[in-house]
Structures are given as C-alpha cells and as structure tokens.
N, CA, C and O of each residue as an XYZ file, in Angstrom:
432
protein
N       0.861     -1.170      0.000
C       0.000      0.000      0.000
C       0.907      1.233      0.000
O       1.599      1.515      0.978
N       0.886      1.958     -1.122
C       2.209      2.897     -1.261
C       1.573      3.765     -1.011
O       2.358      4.695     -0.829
N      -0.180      4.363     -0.761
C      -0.660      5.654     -0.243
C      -1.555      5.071      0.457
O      -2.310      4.164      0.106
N      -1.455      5.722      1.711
C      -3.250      5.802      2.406
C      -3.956      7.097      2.965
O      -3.602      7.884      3.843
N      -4.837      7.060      2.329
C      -5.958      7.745      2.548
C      -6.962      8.303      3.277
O      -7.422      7.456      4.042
N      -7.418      9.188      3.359
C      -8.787      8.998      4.076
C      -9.887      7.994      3.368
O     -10.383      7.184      4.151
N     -10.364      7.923      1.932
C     -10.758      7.107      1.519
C     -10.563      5.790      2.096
O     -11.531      5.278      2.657
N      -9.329      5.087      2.040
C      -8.908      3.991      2.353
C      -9.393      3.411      4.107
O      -9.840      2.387      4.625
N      -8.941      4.880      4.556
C      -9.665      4.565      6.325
C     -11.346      4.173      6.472
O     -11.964      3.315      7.101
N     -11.776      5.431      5.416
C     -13.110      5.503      5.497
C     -13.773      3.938      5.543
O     -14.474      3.393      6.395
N     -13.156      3.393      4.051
C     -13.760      2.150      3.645
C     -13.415      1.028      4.683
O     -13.962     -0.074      4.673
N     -12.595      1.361      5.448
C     -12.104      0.089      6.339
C     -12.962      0.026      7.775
O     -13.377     -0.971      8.364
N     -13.073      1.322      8.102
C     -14.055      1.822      9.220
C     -15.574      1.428      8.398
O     -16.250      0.982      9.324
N     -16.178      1.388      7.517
C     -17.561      1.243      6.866
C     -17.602     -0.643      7.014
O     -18.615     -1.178      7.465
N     -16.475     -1.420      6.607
C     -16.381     -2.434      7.021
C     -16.484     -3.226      8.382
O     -17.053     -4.307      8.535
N     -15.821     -2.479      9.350
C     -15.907     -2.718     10.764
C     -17.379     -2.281     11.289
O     -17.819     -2.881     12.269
N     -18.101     -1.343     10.732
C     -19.432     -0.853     11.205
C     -20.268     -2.319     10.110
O     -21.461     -2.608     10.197
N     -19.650     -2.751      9.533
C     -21.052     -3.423      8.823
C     -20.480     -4.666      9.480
O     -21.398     -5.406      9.834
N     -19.202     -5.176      9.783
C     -19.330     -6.376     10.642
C     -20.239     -6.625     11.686
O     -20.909     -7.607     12.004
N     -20.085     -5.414     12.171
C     -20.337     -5.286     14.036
C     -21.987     -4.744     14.064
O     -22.693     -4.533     15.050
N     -22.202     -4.655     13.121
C     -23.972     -3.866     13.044
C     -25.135     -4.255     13.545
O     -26.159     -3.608     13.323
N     -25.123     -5.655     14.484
C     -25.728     -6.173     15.345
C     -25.686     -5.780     16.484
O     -26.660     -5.835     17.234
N     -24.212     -5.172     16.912
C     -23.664     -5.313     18.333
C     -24.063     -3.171     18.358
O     -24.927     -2.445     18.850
N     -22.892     -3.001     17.562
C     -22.778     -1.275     17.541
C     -23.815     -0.592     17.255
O     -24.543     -1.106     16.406
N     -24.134      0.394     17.675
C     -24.936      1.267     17.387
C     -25.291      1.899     16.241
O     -24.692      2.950     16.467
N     -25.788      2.067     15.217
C     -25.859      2.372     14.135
C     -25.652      3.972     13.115
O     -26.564      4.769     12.893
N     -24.353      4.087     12.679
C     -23.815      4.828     12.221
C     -24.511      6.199     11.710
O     -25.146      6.286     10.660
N     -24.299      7.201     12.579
C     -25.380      8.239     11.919
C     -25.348      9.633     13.209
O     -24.968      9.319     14.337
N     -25.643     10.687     13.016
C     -25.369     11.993     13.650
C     -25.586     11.422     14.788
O     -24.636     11.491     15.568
N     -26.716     10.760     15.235
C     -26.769     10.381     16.783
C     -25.473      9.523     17.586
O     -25.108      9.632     18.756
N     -25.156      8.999     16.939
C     -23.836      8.285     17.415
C     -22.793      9.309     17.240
O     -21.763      8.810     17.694
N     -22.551     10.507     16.801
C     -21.660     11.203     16.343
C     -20.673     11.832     17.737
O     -19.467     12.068     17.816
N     -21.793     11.965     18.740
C     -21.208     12.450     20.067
C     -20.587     11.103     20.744
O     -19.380     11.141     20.982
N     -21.160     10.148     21.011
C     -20.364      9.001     21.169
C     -18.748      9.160     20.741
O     -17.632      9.326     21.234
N     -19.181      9.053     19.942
C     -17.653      8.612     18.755
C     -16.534      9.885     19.254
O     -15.341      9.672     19.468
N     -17.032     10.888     19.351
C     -16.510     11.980     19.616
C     -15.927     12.185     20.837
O     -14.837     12.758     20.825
N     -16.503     11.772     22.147
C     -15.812     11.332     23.495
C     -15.091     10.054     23.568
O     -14.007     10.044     24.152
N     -15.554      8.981     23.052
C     -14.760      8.084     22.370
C     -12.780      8.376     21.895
O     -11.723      7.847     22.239
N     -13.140      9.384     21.058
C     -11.547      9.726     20.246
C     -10.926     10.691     21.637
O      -9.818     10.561     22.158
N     -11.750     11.431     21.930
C     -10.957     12.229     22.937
C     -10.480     11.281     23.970
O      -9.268     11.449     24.103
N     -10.874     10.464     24.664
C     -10.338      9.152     25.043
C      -9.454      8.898     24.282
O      -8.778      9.913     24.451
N      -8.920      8.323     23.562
C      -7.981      7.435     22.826
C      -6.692      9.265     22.742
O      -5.518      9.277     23.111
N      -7.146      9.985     22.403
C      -6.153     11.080     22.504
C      -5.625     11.070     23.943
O      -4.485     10.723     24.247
N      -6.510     11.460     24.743
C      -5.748     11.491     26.269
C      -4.442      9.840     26.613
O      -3.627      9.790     27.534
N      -4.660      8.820     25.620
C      -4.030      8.285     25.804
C      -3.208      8.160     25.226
O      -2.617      7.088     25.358
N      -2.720      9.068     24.335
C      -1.666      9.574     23.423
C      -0.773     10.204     24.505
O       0.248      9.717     24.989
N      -1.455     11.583     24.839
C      -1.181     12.629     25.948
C      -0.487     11.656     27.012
O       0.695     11.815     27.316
N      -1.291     10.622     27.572
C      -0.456      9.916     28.944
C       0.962      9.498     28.272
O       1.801      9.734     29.141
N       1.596      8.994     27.143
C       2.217      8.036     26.944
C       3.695      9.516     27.087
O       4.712      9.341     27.758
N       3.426     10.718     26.355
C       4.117     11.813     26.216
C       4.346     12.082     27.899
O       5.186     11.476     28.563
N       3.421     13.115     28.433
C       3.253     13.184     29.326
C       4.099     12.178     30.011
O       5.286     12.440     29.818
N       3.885     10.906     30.889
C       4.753     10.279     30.996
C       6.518      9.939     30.619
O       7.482      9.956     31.385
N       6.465      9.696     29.422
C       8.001      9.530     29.338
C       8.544     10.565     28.097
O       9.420     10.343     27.262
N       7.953     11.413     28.229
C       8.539     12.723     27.326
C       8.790     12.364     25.406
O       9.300     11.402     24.833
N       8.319     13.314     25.019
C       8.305     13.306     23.093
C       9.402     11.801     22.877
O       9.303     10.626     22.523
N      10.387     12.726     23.331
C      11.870     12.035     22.498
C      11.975     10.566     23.036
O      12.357      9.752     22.196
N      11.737     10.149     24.128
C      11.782      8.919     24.455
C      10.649      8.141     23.490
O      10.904      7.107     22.871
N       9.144      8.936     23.471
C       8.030      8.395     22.366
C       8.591      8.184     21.252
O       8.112      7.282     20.564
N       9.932      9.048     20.664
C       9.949      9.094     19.147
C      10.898      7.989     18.940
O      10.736      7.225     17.988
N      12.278      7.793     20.100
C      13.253      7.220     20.218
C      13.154      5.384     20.713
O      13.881      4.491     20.278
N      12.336      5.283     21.449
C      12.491      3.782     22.203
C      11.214      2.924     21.893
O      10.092      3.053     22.383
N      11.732      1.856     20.797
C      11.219      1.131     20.026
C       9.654      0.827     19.963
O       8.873      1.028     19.033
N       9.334      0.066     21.732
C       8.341     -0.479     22.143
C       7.419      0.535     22.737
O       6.316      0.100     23.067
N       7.688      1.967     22.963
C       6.823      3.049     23.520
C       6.637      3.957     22.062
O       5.703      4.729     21.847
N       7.703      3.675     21.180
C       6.430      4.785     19.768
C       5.795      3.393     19.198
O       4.896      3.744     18.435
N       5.863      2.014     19.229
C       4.975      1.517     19.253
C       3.578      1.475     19.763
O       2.569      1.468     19.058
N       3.628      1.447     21.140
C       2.543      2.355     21.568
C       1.951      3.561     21.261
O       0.808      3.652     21.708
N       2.306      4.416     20.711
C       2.081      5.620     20.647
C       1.619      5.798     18.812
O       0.972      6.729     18.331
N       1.978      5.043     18.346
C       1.231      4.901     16.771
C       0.141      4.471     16.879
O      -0.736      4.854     16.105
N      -0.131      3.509     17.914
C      -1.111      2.138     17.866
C      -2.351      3.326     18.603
O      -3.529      3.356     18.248
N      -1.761      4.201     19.636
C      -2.850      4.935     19.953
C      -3.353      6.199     18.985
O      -4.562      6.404     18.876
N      -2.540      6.906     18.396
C      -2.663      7.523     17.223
C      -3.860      6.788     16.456
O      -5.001      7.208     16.651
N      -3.637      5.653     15.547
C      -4.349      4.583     14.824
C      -5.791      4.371     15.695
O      -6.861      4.251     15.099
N      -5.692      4.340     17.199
C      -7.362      4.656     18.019
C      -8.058      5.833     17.494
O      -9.225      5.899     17.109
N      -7.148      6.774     17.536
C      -7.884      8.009     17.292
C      -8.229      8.431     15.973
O      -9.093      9.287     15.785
N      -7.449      7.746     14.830
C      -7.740      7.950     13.759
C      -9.026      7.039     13.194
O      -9.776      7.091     12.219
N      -8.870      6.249     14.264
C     -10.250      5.248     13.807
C     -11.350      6.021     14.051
O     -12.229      6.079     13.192
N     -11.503      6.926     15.589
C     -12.687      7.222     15.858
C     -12.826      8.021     15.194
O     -13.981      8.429     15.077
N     -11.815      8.640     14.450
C     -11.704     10.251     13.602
C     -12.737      9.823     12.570
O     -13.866     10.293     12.704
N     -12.501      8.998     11.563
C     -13.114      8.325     10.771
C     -14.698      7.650     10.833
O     -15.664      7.583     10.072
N     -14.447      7.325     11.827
C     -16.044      6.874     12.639
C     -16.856      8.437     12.776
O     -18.083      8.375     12.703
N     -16.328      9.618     12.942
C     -17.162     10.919     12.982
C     -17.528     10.834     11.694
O     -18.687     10.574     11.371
N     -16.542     11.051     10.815
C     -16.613     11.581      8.910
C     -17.888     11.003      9.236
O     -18.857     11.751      9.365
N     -18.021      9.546      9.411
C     -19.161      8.469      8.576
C     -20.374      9.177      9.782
O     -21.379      9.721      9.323
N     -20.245      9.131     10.715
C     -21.897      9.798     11.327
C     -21.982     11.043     10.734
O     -23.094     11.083     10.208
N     -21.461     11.963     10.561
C     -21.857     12.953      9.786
C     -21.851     13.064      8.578
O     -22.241     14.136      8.117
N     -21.427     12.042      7.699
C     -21.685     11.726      6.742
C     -20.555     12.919      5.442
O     -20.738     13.342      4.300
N     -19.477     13.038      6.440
C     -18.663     13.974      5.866
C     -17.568     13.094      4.806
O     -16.895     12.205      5.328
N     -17.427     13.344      3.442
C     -16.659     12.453      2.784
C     -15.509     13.583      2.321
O     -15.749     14.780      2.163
N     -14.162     12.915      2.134
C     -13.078     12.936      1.613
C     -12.491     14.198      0.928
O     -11.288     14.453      0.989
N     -13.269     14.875      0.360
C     -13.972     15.941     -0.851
C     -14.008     17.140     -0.136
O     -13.335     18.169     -0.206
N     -15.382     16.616      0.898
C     -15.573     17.986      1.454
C     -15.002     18.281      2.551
O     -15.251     19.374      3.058
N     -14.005     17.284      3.246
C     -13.343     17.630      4.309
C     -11.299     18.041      3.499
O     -10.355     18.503      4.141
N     -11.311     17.706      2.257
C     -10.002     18.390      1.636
C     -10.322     19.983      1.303
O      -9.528     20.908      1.133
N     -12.020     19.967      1.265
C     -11.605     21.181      0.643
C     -11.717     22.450      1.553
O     -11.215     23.554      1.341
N     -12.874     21.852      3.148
C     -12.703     22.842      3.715
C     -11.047     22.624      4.901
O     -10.902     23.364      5.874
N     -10.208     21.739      4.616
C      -8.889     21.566      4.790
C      -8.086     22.979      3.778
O      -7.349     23.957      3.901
N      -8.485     22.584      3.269
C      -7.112     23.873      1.985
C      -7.811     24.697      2.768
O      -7.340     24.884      3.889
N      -9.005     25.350      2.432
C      -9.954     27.033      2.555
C      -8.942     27.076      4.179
O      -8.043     27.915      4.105
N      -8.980     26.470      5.265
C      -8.589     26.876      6.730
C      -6.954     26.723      6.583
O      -6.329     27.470      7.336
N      -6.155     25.861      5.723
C      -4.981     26.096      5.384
C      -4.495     27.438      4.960
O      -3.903     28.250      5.671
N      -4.794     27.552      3.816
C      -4.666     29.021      3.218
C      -5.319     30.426      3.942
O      -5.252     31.580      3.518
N      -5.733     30.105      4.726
C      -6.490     31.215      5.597
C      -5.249     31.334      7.283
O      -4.849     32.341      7.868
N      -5.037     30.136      7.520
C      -4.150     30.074      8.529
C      -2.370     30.610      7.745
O      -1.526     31.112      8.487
N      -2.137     30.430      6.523
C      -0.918     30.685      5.829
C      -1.051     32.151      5.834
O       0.079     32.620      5.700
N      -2.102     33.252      5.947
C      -2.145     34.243      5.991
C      -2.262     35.161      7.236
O      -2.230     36.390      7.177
N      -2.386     34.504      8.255
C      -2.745     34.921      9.323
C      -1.860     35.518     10.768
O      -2.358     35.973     11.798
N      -0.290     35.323     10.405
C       0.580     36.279     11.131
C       1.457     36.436     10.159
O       2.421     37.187     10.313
C-alpha cells in the first residue's frame, strides 16, 4: 500500500461498522457524540504516553512509539467513525482543509 488515505480509512471503518452492526450502534449523527468522546479518550491516551516519558523517548524507544502509533491509529479510527456519522466524505473535508490552510498561511 504505497498511499493511504482517508478514503482507504473511510472504507475500512464502513467495514468494521457493517461487521459489528448487530452489536454497535448504528452509524449516523446520533452516534456522532459518542464517537466523539470516544476519540478524545484514545487522545488522552496519546497525551499519557508523552506526558509520561517525554516526546523524544516516544519518538526514540522502540516499544513506547509503538505504543504511541497504535494509539494515534485509536484516534484515527474514531476520527473516521465521525466523517461516517456525519456523513462527511473525503472531498468535502479536503476542501474545507485547503480554505482553513490558506487562511491560517495568511494569518501572522
């Protein structure tokens, strides 16, 4: 896999919601706050791993940025799990990405 995507997440997260679609709650604005305290969870456990043993040890010692991708990869899941309850695709989250890019490139 020489690129990945949001596409690519999207479709993998749409897979895990259609496995689990008995058990999980069903994908859609109402679940959106879920998902959303959900990721902030999985971030704070980004935060502990830093917090704890400082950036450079995260970036430097093998088995702790292991950890620290794997929690990244939590949060990018739930990130992805929002797009799909709000039903935000790829498109319209690049483009209001550039518009707040180029607006932030101007801004000091």
């Amino acid at each position: 896999m020489s690129e990945f995507g949001i596409n690519d997440m999207l479709d993998m997260q749409r897979s895990l919601q259609e496995k689990y679609k008995n058990i999980w709650k069903p994908v859609g604005p109402d679940r959106g706050k879920d998902q959303l305290l959900w990721m902030i969870g999985e971030i704070g456990e980004v935060i502990d791993i830093v917090k704890k043993h400082g950036g450079e040890k995260a970036c430097r010692d093998p088995e702790l940025r292991k950890d620290l991708v794997e929690e990244i990869a939590d949060v990018l899941m739930y990130y992805n799990d929002v797009l799909l309850c709000y039903g935000i695709s790829e498109d319209e989250l690049k483009q209001a990405y550039v518009k707040k890019f180029e607006k932030n490139m101007k801004r000091w």
